[in-house]
N, C-alpha and C positions, 0 to 999 in steps of 0.2 A: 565917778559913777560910770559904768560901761554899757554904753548905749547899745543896744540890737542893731547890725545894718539890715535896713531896709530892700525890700525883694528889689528894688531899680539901682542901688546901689547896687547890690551882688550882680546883676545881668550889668552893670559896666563896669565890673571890675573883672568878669568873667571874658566879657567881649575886647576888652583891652589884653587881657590875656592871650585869649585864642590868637587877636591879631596880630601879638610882638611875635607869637609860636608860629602862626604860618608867615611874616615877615621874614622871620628867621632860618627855615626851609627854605623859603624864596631864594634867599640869599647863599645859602648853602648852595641848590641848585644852579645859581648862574654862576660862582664861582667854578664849579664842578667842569659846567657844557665848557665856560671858558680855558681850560688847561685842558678839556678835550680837541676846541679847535685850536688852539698853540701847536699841541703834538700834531694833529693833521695838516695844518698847514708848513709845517717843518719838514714833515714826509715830502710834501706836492713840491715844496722849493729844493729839497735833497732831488727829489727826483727831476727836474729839471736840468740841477748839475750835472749827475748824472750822466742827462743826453747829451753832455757838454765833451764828457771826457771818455765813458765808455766806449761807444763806437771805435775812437781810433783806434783800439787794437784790435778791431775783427777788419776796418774797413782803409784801404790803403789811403793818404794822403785825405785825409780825412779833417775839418777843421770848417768852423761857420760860416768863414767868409766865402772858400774856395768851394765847397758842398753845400751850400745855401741851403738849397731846396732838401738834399734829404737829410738834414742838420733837422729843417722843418719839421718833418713827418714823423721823423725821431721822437723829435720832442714831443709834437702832438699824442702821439701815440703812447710815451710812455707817462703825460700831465693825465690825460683820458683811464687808463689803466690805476693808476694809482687812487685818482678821485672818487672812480665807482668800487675799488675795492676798500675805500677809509670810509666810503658812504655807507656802504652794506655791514662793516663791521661796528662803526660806531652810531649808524639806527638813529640817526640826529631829529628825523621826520618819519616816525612810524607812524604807517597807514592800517587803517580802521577796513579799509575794501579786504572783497575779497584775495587770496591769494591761490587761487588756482593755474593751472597751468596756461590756461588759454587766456586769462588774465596778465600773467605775466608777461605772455609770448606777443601780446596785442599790445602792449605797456612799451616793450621793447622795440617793435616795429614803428611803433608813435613817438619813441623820441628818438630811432635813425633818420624818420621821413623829416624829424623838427631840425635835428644837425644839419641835414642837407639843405632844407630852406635855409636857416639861417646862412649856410656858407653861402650859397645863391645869392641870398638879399644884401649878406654884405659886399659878397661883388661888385654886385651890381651900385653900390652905394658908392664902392672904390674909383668906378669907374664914371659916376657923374662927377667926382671929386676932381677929376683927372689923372686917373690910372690909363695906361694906355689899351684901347679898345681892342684891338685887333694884335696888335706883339704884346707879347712876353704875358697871356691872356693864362698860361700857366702857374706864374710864378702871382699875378695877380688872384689866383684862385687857391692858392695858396698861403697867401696874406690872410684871404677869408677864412682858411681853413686851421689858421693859429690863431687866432682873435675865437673866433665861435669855436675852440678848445678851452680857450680861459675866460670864458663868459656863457656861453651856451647850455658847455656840457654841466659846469655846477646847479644850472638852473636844472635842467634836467636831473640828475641826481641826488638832489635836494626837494624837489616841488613836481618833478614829472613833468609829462606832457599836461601841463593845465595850464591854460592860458589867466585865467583868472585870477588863481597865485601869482604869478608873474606882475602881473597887473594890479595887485595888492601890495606887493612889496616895492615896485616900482612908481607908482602914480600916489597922489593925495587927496584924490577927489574925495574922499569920506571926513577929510578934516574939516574940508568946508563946507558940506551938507551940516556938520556935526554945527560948528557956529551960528550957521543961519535958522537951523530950527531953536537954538537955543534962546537964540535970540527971539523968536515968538514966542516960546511959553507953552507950547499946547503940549501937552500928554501925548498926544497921538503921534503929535511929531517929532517930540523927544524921545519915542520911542523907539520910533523906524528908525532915525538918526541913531542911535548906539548900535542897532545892529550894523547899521553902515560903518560904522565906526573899529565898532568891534571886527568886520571882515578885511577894511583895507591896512589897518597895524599890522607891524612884523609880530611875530608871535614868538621868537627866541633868537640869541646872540649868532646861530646859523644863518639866516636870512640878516641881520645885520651887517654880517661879513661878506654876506651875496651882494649887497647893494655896495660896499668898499670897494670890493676885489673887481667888480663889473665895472664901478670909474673907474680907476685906475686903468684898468685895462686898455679903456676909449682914452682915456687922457694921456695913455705913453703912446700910442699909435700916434695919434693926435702932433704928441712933440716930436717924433722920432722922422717924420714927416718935412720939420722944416729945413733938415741939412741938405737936403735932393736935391734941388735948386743950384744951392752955392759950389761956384768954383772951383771947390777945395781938390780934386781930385782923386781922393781918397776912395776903394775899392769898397768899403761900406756906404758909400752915396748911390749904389745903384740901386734901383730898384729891386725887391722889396725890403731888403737887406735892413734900410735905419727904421722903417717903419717895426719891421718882424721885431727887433730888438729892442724898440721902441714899446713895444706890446707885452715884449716879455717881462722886461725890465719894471713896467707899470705892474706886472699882474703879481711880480717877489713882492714890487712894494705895498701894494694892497695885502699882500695873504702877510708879510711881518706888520703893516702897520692896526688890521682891524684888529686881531685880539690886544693891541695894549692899547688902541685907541675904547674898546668896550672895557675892559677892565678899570680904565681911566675913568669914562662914564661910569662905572656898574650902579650906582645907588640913584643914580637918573633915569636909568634905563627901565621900561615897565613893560613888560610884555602878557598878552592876551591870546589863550589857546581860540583856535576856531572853533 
């Protein structure tokens, strides 16, 4: 005999449905963003190379070790160039603001004044580490000025001048707000908590590769750091030479390691639009 299903049965056979169907877009979606940033990060390390080999045919006697510093600016300039043009065209963080001209132009202004803080602050960071204060105060300002190229300028390009984003994708203070209210039980507090929650999460596999790409970056500076010291005598021990390469090196292996480390994760990974 063929039983009627029941109105509760049909709304969870209906709700299981709906949610394999937007599981299933989900999934579609981050598989997508992720062979979007494969290809863009492919670009950023082609173009690195690039600043590796091009120059020596326009510029004489040309090569990293002996052209350190404009080997640097090189690169800076062509890492900076390619990021904001793979940012604009592939739209990874489209904004709901306006976009007027005087918006834009105010937008732009705010994240040269942020580049130039941050090259400043890491100076100056270089410099209680023991970079030297008064010599080679160039080539020190130039340290900063590669580092806050492969950590800075994506932040910027990605999330803007907003400190708060930054501070979202970087910190976890919302994790643990989120437990401690939970842990009381009250409505009122479990509610504030999700919003907390819901603001400091990354919100797509872009901003996951921001947090990748930005260690790495700190952590090849970091190693590139210890051969200064030793005796070795080698023309890459001087100042800032192992660090610079140190940076770089850190920053390929961040932009190849995050998309096959999120593709790795992908069905763990849960992201939340602001």
């Amino acid at each position: 005999m063929d039983w009627p299903l029941s109105d509760t049965s049909f709304c969870v056979c209906t709700s299981v449905s709906v949610g394999l169907h937007i599981a299933t877009q989900e999934n579609t979606m981050k598989d997508t963003d992720i062979k979007k940033l494969l290809y863009t990060h492919l670009l950023c390390i082609f173009s690195i190379i690039l600043s590796v080999f091009i120059p020596s045919f326009f510029l004489e006697n040309f090569s990293i070790l002996e052209t350190h510093l404009t080997w640097l600016y090189i690169c800076s300039v062509s890492a900076t160039a390619v990021n904001l043009v793979l940012y604009l065209v592939m739209k990874p963080n489209v904004s709901s603001k306006r976009s007027s001209l005087s918006y834009k132009v105010t937008r732009f202004l705010k994240c040269c004044i942020y580049f130039l803080t941050s090259c400043f602050f890491f100076h100056v960071i270089f410099v209680l580490y023991g970079a030297p204060l008064i010599e080679l105060v160039l080539e020190t300002f130039s340290l900063a000025v590669i580092l806050s190229t492969f950590t800075t300028v994506p932040c910027l390009c990605l999330l803007g001048p907003n400190l708060k984003a930054w501070l979202r994708i970087f910190s976890r203070n919302g994790r643990k707000k989120h437990r401690t209210c939970e842990e009381n039980g009250t409505e009122a507090q479990h509610s504030e908590t999700s919003s907390v929650t819901h603001h400091k999460r990354v919100t797509s596999v872009w901003e996951n590769s921001l947090q990748i790409t930005t260690i790495s970056s700190f952590v090849g500076i970091w190693l590139g750091a210890f051969p200064i010291p030793l005796d070795w005598g080698r023309p890459w021990q001087e100042w800032p030479i192992s660090c610079t390469l140190g940076a770089t090196f850190g920053y390929v292996a961040g932009l190849v390691i995050s998309p096959l480390w999120i593709y790795w994760n992908r069905k763990k990974l849960t992201y939340k639009n602001n």
